[in-house]
C-alpha positions as CSV (number, residue, x, y, z in Angstrom):
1,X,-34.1,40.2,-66.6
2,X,-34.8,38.4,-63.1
3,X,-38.1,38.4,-62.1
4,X,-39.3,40.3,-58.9
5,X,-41.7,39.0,-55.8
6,X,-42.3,40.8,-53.4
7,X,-41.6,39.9,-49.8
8,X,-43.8,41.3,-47.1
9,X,-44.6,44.0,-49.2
10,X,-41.2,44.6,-50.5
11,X,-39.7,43.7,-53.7
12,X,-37.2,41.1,-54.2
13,X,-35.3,39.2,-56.2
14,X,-36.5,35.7,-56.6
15,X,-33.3,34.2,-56.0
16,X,-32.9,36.2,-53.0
17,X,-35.8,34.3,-52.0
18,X,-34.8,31.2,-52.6
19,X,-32.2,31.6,-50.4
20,X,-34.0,33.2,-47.5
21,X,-36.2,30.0,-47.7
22,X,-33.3,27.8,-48.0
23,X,-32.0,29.7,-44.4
24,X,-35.2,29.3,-42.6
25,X,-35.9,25.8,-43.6
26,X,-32.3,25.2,-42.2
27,X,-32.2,26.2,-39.1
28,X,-35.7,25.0,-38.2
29,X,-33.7,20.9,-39.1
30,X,-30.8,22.0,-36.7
31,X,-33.4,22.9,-34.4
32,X,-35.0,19.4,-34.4
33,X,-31.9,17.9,-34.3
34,X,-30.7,19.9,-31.0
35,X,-34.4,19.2,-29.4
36,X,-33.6,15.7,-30.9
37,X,-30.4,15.4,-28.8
38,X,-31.6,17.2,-25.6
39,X,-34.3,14.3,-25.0
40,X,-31.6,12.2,-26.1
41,X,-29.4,13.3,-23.5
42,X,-31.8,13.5,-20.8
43,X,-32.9,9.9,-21.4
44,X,-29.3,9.0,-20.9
45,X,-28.7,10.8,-17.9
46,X,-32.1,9.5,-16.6
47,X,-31.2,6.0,-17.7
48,X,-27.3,6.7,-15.8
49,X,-28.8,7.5,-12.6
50,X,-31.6,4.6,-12.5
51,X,-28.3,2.2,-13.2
52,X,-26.7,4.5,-10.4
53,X,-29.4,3.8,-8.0
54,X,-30.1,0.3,-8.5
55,X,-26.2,-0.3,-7.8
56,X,-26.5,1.3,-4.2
57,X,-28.2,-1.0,-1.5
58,X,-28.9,-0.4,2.0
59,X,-25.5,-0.7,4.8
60,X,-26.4,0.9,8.2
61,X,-28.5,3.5,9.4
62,X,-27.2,6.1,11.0
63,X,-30.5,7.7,12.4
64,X,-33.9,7.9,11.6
65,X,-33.7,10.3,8.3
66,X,-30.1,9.2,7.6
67,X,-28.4,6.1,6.1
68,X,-25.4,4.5,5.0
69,X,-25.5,3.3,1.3
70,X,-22.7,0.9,-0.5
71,X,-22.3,-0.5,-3.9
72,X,-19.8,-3.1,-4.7
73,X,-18.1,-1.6,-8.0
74,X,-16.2,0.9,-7.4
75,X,-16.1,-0.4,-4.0
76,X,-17.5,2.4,-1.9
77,X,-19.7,4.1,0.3
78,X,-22.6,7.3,0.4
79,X,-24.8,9.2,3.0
80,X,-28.1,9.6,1.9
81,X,-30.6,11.9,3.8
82,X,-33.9,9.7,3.4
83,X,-36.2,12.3,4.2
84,X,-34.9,14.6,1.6
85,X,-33.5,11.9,-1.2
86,X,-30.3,13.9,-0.5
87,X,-27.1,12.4,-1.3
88,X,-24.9,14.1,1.5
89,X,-21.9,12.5,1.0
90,X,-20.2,11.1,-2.2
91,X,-17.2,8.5,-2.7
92,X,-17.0,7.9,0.6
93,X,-14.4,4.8,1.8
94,X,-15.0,4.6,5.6
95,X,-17.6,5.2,8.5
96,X,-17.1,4.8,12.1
97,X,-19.0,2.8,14.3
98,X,-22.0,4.3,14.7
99,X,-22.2,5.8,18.6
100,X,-25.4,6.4,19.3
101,X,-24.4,8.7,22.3
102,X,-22.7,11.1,19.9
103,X,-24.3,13.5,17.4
104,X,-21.0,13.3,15.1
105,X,-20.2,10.5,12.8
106,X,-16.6,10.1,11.6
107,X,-15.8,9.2,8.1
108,X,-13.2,9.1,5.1
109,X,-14.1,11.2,2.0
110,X,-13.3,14.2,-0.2
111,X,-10.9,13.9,-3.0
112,X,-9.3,10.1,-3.1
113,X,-11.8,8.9,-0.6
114,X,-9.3,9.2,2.3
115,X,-9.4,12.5,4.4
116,X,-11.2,12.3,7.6
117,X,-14.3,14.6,8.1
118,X,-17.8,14.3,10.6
119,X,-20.8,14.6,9.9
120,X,-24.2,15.3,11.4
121,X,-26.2,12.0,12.2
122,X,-29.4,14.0,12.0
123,X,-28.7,15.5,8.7
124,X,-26.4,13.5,6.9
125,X,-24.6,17.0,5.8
126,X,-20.6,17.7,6.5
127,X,-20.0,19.6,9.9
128,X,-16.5,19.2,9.9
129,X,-15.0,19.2,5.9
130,X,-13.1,15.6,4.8
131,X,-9.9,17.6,4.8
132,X,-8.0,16.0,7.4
133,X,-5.3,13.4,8.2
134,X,-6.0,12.0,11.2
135,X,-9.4,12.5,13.4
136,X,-10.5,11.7,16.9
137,X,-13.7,12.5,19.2
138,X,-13.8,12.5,22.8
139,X,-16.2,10.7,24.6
140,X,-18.7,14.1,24.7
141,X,-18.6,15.0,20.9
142,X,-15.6,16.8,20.8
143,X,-13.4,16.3,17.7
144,X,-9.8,16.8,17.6
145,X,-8.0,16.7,13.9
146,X,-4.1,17.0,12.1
147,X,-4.2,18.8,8.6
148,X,-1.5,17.5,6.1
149,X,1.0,19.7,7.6
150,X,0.8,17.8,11.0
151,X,-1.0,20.3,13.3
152,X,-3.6,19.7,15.9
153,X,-7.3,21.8,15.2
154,X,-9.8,21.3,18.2
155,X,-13.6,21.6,17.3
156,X,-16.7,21.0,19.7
157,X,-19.4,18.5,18.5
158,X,-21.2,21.9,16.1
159,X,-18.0,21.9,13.9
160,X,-16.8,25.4,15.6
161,X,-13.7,25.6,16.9
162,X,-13.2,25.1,20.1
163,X,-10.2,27.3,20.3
164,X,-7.7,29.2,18.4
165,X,-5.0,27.6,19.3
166,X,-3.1,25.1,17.3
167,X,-0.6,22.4,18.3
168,X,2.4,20.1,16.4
169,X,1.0,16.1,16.0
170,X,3.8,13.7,16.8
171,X,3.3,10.1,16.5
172,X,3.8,9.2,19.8
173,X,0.6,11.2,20.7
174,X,-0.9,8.5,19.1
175,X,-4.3,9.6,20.3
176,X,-5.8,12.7,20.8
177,X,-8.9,13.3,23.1
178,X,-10.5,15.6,25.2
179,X,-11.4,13.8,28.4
180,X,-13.1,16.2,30.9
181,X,-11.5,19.6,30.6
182,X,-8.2,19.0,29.7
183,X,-6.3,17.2,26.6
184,X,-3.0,15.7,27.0
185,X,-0.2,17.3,24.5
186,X,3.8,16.4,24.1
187,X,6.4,19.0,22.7
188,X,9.1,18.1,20.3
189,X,11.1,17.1,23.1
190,X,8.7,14.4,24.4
191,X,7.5,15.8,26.9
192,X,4.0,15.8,27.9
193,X,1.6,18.2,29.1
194,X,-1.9,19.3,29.8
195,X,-3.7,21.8,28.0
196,X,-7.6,23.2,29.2
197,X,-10.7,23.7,26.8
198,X,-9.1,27.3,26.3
199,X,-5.9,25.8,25.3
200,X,-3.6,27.0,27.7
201,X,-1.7,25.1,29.4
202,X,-2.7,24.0,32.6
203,X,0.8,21.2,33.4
204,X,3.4,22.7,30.9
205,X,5.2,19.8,29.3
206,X,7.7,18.3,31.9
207,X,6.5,14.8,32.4
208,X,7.6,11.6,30.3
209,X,3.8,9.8,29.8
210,X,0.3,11.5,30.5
211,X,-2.3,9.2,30.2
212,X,-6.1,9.5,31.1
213,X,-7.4,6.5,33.0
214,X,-10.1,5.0,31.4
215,X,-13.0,2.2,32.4
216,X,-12.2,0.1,29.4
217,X,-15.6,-2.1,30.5
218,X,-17.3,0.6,30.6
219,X,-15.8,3.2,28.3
220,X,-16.0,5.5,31.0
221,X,-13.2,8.7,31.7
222,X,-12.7,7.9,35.5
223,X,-11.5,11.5,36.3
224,X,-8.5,12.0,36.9
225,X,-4.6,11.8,35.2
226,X,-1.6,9.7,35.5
227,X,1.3,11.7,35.2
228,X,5.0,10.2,34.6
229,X,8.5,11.8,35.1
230,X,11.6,10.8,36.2
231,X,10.9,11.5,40.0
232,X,7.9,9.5,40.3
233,X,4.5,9.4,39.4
234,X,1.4,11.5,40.6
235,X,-2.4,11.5,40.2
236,X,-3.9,14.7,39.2
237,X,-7.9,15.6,39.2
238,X,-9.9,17.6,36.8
239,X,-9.5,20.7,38.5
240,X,-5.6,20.5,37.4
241,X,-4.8,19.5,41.4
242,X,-2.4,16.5,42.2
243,X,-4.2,14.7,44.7
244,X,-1.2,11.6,45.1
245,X,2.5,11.5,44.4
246,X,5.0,8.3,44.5
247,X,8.3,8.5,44.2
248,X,10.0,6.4,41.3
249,X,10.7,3.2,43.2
250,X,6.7,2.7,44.1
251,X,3.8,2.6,41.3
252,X,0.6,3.8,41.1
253,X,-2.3,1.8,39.5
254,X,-6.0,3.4,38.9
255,X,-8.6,0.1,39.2
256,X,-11.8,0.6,37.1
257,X,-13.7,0.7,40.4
258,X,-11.8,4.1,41.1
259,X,-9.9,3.4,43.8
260,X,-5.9,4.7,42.9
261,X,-3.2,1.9,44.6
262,X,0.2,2.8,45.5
263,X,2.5,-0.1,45.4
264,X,6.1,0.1,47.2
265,X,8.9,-2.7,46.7
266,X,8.6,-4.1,50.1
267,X,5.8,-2.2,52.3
268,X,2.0,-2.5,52.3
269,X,0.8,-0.9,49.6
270,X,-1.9,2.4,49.7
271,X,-5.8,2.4,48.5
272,X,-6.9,5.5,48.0
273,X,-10.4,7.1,46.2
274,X,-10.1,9.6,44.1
275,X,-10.2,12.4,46.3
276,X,-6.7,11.2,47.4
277,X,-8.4,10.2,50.7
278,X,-6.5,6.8,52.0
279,X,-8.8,3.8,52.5
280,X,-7.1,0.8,53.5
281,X,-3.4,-0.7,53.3
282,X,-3.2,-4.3,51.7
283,X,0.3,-5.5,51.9
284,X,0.0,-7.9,48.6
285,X,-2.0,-8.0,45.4
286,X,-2.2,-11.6,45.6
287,X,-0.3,-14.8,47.2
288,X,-0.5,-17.7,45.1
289,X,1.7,-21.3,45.2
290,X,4.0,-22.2,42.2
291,X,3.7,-25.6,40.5
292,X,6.7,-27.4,39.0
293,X,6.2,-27.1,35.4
294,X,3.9,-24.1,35.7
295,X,1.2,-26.5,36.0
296,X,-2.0,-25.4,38.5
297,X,-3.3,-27.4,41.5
298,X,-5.3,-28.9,38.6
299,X,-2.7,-30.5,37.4
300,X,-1.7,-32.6,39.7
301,X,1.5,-31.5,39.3
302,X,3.6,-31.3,42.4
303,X,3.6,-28.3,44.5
304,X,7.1,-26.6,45.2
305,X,8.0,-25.3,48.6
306,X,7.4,-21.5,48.6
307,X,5.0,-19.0,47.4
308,X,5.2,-16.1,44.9
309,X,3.8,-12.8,46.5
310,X,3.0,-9.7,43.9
311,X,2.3,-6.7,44.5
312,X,0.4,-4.3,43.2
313,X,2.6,-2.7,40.7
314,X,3.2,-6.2,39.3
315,X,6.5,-7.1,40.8
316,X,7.1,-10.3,42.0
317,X,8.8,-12.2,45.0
318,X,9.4,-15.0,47.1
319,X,7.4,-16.5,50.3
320,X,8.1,-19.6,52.5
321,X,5.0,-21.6,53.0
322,X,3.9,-19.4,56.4
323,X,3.8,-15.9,54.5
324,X,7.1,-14.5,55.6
325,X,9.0,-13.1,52.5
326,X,12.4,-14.7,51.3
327,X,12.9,-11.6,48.8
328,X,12.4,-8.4,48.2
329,X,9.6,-8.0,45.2
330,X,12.5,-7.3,42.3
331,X,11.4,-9.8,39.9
332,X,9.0,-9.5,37.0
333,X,8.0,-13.6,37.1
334,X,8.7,-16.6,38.9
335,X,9.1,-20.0,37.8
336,X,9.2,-23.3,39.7
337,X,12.4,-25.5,38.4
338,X,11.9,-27.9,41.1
339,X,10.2,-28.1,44.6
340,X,13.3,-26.5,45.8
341,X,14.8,-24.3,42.7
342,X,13.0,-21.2,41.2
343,X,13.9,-19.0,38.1
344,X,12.9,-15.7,38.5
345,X,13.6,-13.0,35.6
346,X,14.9,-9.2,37.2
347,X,12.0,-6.6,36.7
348,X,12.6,-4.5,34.2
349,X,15.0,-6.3,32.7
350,X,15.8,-9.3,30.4
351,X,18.5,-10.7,33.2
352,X,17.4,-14.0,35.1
353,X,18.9,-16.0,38.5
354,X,18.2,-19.1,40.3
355,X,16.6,-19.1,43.8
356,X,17.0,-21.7,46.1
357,X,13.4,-22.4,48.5
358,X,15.2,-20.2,51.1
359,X,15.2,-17.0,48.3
360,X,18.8,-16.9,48.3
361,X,20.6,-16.8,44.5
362,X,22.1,-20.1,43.7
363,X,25.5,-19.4,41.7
């Protein structure tokens, strides 16, 4: 008969006991194994992060709390938020030159290391996702992005949009930049146009090039437009006004000191501010002697007899030796072949003649 114990008071078998026992002492091994691999685990991870960190040295800092981190395998970038020991950013493949002036910071990130997003320099943290093809801020912190279906968002330098509406990227846009209160868009047809910061169009698309005019020195907007078409070219403000319009057989060139010169084939040309106030007329851009060879007066090669004139909208022509022109300015470059022979190439065009010193085509 099997013998009965009692457990807790009750009565039980003894081999029920046994195996009660058995149970407990179990589970209480599987529970010092799973403790066992916990510490385990969190030594690793512990040990994975310290090799982690010692991988990662400084690269550039971005501001006072923020910096730019880099390891050499796998070759990559991270923003790290010093102040917090936040990592902001992972994998991250690319980071612009840091602008002080500008409270974005542009990089490459997000999923294969390659879609364009900002950041905040104070923060280190994402303002505008790494979701994007193509990227581009304006001189005041405005941001201008294509998504993967080729369309044009507009953000201001907070990451909100700056407008609602939403435009087709071409690659002939190249760029694309706020510059004052307008942006420069083209339509499938190539035609160019300016929209405002509301995104309406202030110049609907009907010219051939739009082009801000920048101080490359300086990296300055200088204020105004250069508009292209067919007819001509014009000079437009900020306001969306045309201060100055040339037909299509002068040019217009905007200096860095902002003064806007008209050129024409054969007259004076036209300096005007940027008010579209005229200055001055200066008949050439410069006067200069031609050396056989295309030697200087350094050279001590000999001097030919006649002078190349240019003017301002770079289009070259001949001069006798008291400053009377022999041609009309219709040639992109002049060459001496002689004292007395010249080869000049037709603007515009890959064509070439031979002048004699009177500017007359030799046959």
């Amino acid at each position: 008969m099997e013998n009965i114990i009692e457990n807790n008071g009750q009565p039980v078998a003894e081999g029920q006991a046994q195996q009660q026992n058995t149970k407990k002492s179990t589970w209480k091994r599987v529970g010092k194994v799973a403790l066992w691999v916990v510490v385990a685990a969190g030594i690793v991870a512990a040990a994975l992060r310290l090799y982690d960190a010692m991988q990662w040295c400084y690269y550039e800092q971005v501001s006072e709390d923020v910096v730019v981190q880099t390891r050499d395998w796998p070759d990559e970038y991270r923003i790290v938020n010093t102040k917090t020991g936040r990592v902001t950013q992972k994998h991250v493949t690319f980071v612009s030159c840091i602008d002080e002036e500008s409270r974005l910071v542009r990089f490459h990130g997000g999923k294969g290391g390659d879609h364009v997003g900002y950041f905040d320099r104070t923060t280190g943290e994402a303002v505008i996702a790494p979701v994007y093809d193509k990227g581009w801020m304006s001189f005041d912190g405005r941001v201008a992005v294509v998504d993967y279906e080729n369309m044009i968002h507009f953000f201001t330098s907070d990451g909100k949009p700056l407008h609602t509406k939403t435009f087709r990227y071409y690659d002939r846009m190249e760029e694309v930049r706020y510059y004052g209160g307008h942006c420069a868009i083209s339509d499938s047809a190539g035609r160019w146009g300016l929209i405002d910061t509301a995104g309406r169009w202030t110049f609907e698309p009907q010219y051939t090039a739009i082009e801000a005019e920048v101080d490359d020195c300086e990296d300055e907007w200088l204020g105004v437009w250069h508009l292209r078409s067919a007819e001509g070219e014009a000079i437009a403000n900020d306001e969306g006004r045309i201060i100055l319009v040339a037909d299509a057989e002068s040019g217009v060139t905007v200096d860095d000191d902002g003064t806007v010169v008209v050129s024409h084939n054969n007259s004076p040309a036209e300096v005007y501010d940027l008010t579209g106030r005229l200055v001055y007329r200066k008949a050439y851009y410069i006067v200069k002697p031609i050396y056989v060879d295309g030697e200087d007066e350094y050279s001590g090669q000999e001097r030919a007899h006649a002078l190349e004139y240019v003017l301002w909208n770079d289009r070259h022509g001949l001069m006798d030796l008291g400053g009377h022109p022999l041609t009309k300015a219709e040639y992109g470059s002049i060459e001496a072949l002689g004292t007395e022979l010249f080869r000049a190439s037709i603007y515009g065009s890959t064509a070439e003649v031979v002048l004699d010193a009177r500017g007359r085509i030799v046959e």
